[in-house]
C-alpha positions in Angstrom: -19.8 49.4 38.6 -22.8 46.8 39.2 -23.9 46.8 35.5 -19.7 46.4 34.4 -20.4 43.0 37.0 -23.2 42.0 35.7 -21.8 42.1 31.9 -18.2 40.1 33.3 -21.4 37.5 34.8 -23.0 37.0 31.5 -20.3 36.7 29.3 -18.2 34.2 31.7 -22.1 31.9 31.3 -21.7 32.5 27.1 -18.2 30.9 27.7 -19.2 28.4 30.1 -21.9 27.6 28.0 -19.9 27.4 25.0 -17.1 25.5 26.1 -19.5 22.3 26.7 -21.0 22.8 23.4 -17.9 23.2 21.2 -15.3 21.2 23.3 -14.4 17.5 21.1 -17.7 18.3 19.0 -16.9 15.9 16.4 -15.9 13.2 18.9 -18.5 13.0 21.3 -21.1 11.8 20.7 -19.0 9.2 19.2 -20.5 8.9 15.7 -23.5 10.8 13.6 -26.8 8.5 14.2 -28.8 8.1 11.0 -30.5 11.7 11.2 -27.2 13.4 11.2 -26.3 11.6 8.7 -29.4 12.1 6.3 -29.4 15.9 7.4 -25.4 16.2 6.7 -25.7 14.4 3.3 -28.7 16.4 1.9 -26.6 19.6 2.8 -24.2 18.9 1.1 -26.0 17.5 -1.9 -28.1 20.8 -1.9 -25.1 22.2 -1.8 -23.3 20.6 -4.7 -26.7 20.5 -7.0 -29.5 22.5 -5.3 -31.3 19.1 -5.3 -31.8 16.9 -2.0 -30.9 13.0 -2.4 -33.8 12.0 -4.4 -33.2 15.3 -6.7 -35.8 17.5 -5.3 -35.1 21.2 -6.2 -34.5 23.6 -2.8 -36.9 21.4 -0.8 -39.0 22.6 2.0 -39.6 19.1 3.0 -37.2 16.4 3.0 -38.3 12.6 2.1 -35.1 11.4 3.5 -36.2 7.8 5.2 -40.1 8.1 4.4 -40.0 10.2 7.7 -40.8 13.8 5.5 -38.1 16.1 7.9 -38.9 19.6 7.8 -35.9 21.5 5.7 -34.3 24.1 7.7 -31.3 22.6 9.8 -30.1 21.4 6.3 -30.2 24.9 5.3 -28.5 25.9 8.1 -25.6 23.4 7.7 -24.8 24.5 4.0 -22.5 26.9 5.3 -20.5 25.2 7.6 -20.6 22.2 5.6 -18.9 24.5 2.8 -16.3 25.6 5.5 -15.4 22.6 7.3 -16.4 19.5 4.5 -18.8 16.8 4.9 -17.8 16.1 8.8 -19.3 15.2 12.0 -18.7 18.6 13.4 -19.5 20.5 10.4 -23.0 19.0 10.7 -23.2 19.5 14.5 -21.4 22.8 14.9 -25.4 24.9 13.2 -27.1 22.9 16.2 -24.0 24.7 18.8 -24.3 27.7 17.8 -28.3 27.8 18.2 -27.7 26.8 21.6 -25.4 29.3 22.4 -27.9 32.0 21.7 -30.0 30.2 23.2 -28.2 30.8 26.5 -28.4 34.7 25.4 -32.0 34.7 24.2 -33.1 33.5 27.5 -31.3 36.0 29.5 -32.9 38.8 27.6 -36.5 36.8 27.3 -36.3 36.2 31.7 -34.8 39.9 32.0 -37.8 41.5 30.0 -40.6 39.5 31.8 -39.2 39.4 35.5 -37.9 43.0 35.0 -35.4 41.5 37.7 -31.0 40.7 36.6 -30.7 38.0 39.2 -33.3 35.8 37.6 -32.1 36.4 34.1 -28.5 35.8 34.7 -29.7 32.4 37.2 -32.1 31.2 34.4 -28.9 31.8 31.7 -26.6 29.9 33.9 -29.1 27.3 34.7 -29.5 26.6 30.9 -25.9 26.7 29.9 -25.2 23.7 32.1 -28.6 21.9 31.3 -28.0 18.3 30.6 -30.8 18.2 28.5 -29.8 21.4 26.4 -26.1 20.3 26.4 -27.3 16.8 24.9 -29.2 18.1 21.4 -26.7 21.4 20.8 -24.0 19.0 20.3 -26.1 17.2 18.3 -27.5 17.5 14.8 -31.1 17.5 16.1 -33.3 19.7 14.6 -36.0 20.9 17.7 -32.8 22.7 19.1 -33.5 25.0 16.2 -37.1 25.0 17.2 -36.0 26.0 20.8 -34.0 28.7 19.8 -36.4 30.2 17.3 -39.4 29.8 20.0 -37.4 31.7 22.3 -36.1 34.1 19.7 -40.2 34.6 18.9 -41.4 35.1 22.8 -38.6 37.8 23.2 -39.7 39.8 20.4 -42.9 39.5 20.8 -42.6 41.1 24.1 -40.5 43.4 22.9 -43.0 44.6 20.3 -45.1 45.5 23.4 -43.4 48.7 23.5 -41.8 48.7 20.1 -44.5 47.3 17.6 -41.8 46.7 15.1 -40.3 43.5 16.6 -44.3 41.8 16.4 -43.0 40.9 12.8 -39.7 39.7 13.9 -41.8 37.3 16.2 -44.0 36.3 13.6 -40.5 35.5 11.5 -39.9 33.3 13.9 -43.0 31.6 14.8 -43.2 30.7 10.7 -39.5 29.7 10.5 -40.2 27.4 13.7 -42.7 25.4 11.1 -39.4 24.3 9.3 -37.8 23.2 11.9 -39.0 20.0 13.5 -42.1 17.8 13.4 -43.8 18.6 16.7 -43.4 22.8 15.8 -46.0 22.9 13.7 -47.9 22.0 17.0 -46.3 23.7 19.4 -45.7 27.3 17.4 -49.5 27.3 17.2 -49.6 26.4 20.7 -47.4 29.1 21.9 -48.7 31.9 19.7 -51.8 31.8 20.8 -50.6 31.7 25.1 -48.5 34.6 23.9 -51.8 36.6 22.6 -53.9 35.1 25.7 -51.0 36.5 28.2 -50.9 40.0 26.4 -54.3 40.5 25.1 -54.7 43.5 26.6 -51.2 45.3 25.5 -51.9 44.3 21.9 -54.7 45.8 22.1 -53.4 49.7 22.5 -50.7 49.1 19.4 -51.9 50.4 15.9 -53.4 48.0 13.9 -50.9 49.0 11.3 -48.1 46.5 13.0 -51.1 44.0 13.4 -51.4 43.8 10.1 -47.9 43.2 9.2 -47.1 40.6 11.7 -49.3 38.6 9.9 -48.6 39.5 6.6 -44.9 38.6 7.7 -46.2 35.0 9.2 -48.5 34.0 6.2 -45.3 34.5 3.3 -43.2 32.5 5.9 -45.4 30.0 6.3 -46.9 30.1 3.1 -44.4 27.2 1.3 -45.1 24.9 4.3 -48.6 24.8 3.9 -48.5 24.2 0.3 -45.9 21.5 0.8 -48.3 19.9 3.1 -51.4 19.9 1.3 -49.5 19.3 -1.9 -48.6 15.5 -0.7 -50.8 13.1 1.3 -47.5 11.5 2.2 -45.7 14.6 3.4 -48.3 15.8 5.6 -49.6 12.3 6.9 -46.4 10.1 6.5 -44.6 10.6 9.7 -47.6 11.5 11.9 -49.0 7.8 10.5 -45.5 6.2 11.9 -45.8 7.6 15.6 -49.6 8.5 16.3 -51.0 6.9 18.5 -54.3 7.1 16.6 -52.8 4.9 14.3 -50.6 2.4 16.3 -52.3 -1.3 17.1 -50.7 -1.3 20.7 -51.0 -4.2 22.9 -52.9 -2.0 25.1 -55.4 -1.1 22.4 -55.8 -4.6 21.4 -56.8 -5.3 25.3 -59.2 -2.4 24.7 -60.9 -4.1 21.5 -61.3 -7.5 23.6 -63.2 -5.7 26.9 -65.1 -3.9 24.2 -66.3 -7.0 22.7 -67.3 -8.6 26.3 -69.2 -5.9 27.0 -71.1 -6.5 24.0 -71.3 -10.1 24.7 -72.6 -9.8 28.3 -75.0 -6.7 27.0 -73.1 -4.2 29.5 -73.8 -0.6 28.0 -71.9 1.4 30.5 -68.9 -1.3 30.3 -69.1 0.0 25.9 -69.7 3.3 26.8 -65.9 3.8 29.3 -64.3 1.0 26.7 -65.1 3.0 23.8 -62.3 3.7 21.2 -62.3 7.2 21.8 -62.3 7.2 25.5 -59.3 4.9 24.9 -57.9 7.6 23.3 -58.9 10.3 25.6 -57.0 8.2 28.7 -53.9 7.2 26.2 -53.3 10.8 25.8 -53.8 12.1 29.4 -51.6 9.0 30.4 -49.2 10.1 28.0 -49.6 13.7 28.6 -49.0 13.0 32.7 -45.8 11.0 31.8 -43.6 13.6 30.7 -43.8 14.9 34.8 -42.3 11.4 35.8 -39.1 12.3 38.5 -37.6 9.0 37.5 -37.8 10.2 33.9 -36.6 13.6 34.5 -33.7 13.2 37.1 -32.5 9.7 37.4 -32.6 7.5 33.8 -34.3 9.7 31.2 -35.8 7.7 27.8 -33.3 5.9 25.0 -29.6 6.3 25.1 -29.3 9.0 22.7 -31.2 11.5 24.6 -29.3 12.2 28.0 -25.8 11.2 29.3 -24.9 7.1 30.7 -26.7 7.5 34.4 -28.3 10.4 34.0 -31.6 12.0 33.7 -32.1 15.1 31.8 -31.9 17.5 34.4 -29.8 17.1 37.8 -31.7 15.9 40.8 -30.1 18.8 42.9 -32.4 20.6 40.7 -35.6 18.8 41.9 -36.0 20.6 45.2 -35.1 23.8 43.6 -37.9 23.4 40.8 -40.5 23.1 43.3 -39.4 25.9 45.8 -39.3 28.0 42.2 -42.9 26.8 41.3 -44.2 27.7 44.5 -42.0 31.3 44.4 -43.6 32.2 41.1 -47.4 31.2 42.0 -47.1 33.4 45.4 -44.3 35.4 45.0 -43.7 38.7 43.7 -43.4 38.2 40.1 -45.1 40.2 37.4 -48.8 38.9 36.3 -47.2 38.3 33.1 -44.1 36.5 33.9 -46.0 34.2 36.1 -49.0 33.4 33.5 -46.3 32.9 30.6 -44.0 30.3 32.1 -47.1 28.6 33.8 -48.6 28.2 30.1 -45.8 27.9 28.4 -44.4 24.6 30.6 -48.1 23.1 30.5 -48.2 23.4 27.0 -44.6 21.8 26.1 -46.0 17.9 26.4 -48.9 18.7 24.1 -47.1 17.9 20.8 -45.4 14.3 22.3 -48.7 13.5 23.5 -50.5 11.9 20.9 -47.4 9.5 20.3 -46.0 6.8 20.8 -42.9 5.8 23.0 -43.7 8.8 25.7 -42.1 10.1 27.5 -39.9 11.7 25.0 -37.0 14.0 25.2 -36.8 15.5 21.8 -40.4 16.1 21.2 -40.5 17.6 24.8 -37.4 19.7 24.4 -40.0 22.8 24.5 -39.9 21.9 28.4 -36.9 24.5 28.6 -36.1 27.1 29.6 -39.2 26.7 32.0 -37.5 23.9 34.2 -34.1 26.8 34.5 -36.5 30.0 35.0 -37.6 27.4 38.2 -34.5 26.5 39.5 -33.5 29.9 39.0 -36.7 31.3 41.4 -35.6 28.1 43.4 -32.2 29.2 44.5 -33.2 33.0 45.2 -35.4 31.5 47.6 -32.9 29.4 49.6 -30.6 32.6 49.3 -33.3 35.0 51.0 -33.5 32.3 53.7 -29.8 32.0 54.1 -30.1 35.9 54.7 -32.4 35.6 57.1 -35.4 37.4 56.1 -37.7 34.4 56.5 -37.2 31.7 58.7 -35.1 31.5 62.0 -35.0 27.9 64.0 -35.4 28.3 67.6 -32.3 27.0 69.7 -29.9 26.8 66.4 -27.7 29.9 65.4 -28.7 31.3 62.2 -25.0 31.8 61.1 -24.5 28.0 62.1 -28.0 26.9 60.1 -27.2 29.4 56.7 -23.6 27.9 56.5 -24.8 24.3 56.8 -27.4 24.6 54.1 -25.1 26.8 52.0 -22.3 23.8 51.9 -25.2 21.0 51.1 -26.3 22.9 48.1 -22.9 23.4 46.6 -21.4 20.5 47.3 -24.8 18.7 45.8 -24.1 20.7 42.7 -20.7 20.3 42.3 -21.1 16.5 42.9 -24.0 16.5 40.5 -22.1 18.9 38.1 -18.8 17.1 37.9 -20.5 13.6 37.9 -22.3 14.8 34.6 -18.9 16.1 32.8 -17.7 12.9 33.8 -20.8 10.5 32.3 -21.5 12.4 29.2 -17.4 13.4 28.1 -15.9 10.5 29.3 -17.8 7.0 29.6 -20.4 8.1 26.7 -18.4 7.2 24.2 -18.1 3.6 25.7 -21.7 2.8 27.3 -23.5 4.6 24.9 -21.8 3.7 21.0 -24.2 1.4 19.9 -27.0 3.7 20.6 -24.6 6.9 18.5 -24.7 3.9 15.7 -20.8 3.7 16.1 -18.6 1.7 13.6 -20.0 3.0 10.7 -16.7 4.9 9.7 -14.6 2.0 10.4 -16.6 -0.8 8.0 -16.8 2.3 5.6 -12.9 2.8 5.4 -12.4 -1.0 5.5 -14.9 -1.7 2.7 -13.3 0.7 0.5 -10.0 -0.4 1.1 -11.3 -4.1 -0.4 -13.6 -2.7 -3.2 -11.5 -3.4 -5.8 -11.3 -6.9 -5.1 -15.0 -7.7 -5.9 -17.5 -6.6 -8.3 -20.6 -6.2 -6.1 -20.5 -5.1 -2.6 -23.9 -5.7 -1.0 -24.8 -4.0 2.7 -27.2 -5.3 4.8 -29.9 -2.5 6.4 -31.7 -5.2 8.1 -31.9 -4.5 12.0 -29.3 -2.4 13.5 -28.0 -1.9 9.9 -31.1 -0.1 8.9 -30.8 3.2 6.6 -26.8 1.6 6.2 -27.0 3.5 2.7 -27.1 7.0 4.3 -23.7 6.3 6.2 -22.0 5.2 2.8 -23.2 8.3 1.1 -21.9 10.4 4.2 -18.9 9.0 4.5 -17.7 8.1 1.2 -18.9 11.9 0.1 -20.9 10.3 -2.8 -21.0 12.5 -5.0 -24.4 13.9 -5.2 -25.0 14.3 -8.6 -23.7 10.8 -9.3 -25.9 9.5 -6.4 -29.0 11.5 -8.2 -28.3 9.5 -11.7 -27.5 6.4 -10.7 -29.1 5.3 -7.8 -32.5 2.7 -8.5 -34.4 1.1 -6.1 -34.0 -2.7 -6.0 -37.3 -4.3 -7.3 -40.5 -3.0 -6.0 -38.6 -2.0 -2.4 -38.8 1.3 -1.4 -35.7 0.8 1.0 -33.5 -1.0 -0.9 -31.6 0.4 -3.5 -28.4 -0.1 -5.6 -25.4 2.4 -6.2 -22.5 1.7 -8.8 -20.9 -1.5 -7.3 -23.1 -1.3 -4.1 -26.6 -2.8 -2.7 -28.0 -1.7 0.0 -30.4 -4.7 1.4 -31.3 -7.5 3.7 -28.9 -10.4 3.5 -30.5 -13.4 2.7 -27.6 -16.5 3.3 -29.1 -18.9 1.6 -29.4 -17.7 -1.7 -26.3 -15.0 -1.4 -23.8 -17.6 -0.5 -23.6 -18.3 -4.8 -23.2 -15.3 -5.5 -19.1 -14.6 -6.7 -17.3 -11.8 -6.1 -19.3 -10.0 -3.8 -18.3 -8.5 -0.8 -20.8 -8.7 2.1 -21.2 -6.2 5.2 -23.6 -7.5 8.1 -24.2 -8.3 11.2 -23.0 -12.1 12.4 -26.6 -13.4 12.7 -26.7 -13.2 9.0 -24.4 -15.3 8.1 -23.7 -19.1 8.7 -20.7 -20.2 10.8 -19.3 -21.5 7.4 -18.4 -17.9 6.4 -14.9 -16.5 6.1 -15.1 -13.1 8.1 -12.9 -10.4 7.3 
């Protein structure tokens, strides 16, 4: 039976797809950066006394570093937390399972718009093996939430084409999606209003009725965000401040202010008129938009080290040909209207949000970029297999059966070199090439230090440099209690960084003056000390 196939297909992907989520989730990446941290440890403070670390009640928005991180993965982890402790894989194991269903949502997403099995169960597979969607589901990063629930709101939205009720499911989504990570609340706009572009015409033969309660639905979800945002300049401005690039003095926006100023010297109006500020925005945000299509980016090195797998890009270069053979398939092949307008929009629209940053191109704020990049390699390889079949194209003076069987053994050994070469970089050497970037060691000074804090009656830890936020990895590791954390915890001076606990300080070491200081056990990096220091 073709559909009993089919089924056996899909759920051998789920467990493909599973298995690279799930498999030493605790261990690899090697150690929780400082977000999973932060995220982990308001969990499980919420959890213990409904408050987050600076004893907010049930936030919506967390203050965490200064960085004001939309609520819902900690949410999310208060369950697993409660199952599995305060762990590396309880915090991780939410961001998993979202890209598990992930895998699922897409297959029923592609299957509704290409009204086709082959490209559903292709875009599935495609995904389930991503690099780039295997690197933030075993990761506590919260735009794999925002993935899922953007999928999760495009499928029932198109659903809700010919059953009205799932239009409010889709606007659940859309408003849940503002809760999950920075750069949703531009892309949910974004996407909503493609998705009412695309099906303008379809919406407009359902009852108003249905209308009406979509948006009802979105405006009480969304409702606690907004007033969150315009409750607190800080909330709403704070992080956008820290990586806009309306706000960042770059080098190349001080070389703008200097040609502005010759202009003015030498009297050249057109020179002010193209070295204008907000021209210089205008290019800085095309250049920055355009990045985010870089091939070296995409296939071979990707951005910082946290984002992809040692040697790797974020997708696999056997994928490159395929991506462009499946852009060309769905602008002239026989796709429905709405398929082809959808994924067009939808994988222009993904760099928007990274675009008025800084350090572009960028991986996480991108991440919207799938499933488009799978739905193409997906269209790509149904190509190649229609010309392996020989409906296409014959070469004059080779035999077809010669030709199809050549090209057929280049793909899959190029995929299974590619494939295995990943499993290899990101399971195996990640651990070593890529710690520092994973913040590794954390657990090891945290064990040692507590095994020597009852010698000493202040224990001070530096968060200068690569130490910075070192607080959050005591609190995490130590399971501070929360409450205790909420009472006694003051900031040191005027600083809004560095802050005291019980026995512990959390601040810059400053040798000169610290070296007096008796009984105090000091955590830092070497360059902070003198070589007069006995190291422990």
């Amino acid at each position: 039976d073709m559909n009993y196939k089919k089924l056996i297909i899909l759920v051998i992907i789920i467990l493909v797809a599973s298995f690279l989520r799930l498999w030493q989730l605790g261990a690899i990446p090697p150690s929780p950066d400082w977000d999973e941290a932060a995220l982990g440890y308001n969990a499980y403070s919420i959890l213990q006394t409904g408050k987050d670390e600076y004893g907010e009640k049930f936030p919506v928005i967390l203050k965490s570093f200064g960085d004001y991180k939309p609520a819902l993965y900690v949410y999310l982890a208060i369950p697993s937390i409660a199952l599995f402790d305060l762990t590396t894989f309880a915090i991780r194991f939410p961001s998993a399972v979202f890209g598990i269903i992930t895998i699922f949502t897409t297959y029923l997403f592609i299957r509704v718009l290409s009204k086709r099995e082959d490209v559903s169960l292709l875009s599935a597979f495609f995904l389930a093996i991503s690099p780039w969607h295997i690197q933030f589901s075993r990761v506590a990063f919260e735009t794999n939430i925002g993935l899922s629930l953007n999928v999760l709101a495009a499928l029932f939205f198109v659903l809700g084409l010919r059953k009205p009720l799932f239009l409010s499911l889709s606007a659940l989504m859309l408003g849940l999606g503002l809760y999950a990570y920075q750069s949703e609340k531009v892309f949910v706009p974004l996407l909503f209003l493609i998705l009412i572009i695309v099906f303008y015409q379809k919406l407009k033969a359902i009852p108003l009725k249905f209308h009406g309660a979509a948006v009802i639905t979105g405006i009480i979800i969304a409702t606690p965000m907004v007033l969150a945002l315009t409750r607190d300049a800080n909330t709403t401005l704070g992080r956008a401040k820290g990586v806009s690039v309306f706000t960042a003095q770059s080098s190349a926006f001080d070389v703008n202010t200097q040609k502005v100023l010759h202009d003015k010297e030498r009297g050249d109006v057109v020179g002010q008129i193209l070295d204008n500020r907000r021209i210089f925005y205008v290019r800085q945000v095309a250049e920055n938009y355009l990045s985010h299509w870089d091939v070296n980016w995409l296939f071979i090195k990707g951005d910082i080290g946290r984002h992809h797998a040692p040697g790797m890009g974020l997708l696999y270069l056997f994928e490159l040909p395929l991506i462009l053979m499946g852009i060309y398939a769905l602008f002239f092949g026989k796709y429905p209207k709405d398929m082809k307008m959808l994924i067009i929009l939808w994988f222009l629209i993904a760099p928007i949000p990274a675009s008025v940053t800084t350090g572009v191109p960028h991986a996480v704020r991108t991440f919207n970029f799938l499933p488009t990049f799978q739905v193409f390699s997906a269209l790509g390889i149904l190509e190649i297999v229609a010309f392996l079949k020989g409906r296409r194209v014959s070469v004059p003076g080779l035999g077809k059966i010669w030709l199809r069987t050549g090209i057929a053994c280049i793909i899959c050994l190029g995929f299974l070199f590619n494939f295995t070469y990943y499993l290899d970089q990101y399971f195996v050497q990640q651990n070593y090439f890529h710690s520092e970037d994973w913040q590794y060691g954390y657990a090891q000074a945290v064990a040692q230090t507590e095994k020597m804090a009852d010698s000493y009656d202040t224990i001070v830890v530096s968060n200068g440099g690569y130490l910075d936020q070192s607080y959050i990895f005591y609190l995490f590791y130590l399971k501070f209690p929360p409450k205790e954390y909420q009472e006694t915890m003051s900031f040191i001076k005027d600083s809004k960084t560095d802050r005291r606990v019980g026995k512990y300080e959390f601040r810059k070491i400053s040798w000169s003056s610290d070296r007096n200081l008796k009984r105090t056990l000091f955590i830092g990096m070497p360059d902070e000390f003198d070589n007069s220091v006995k190291v422990k």
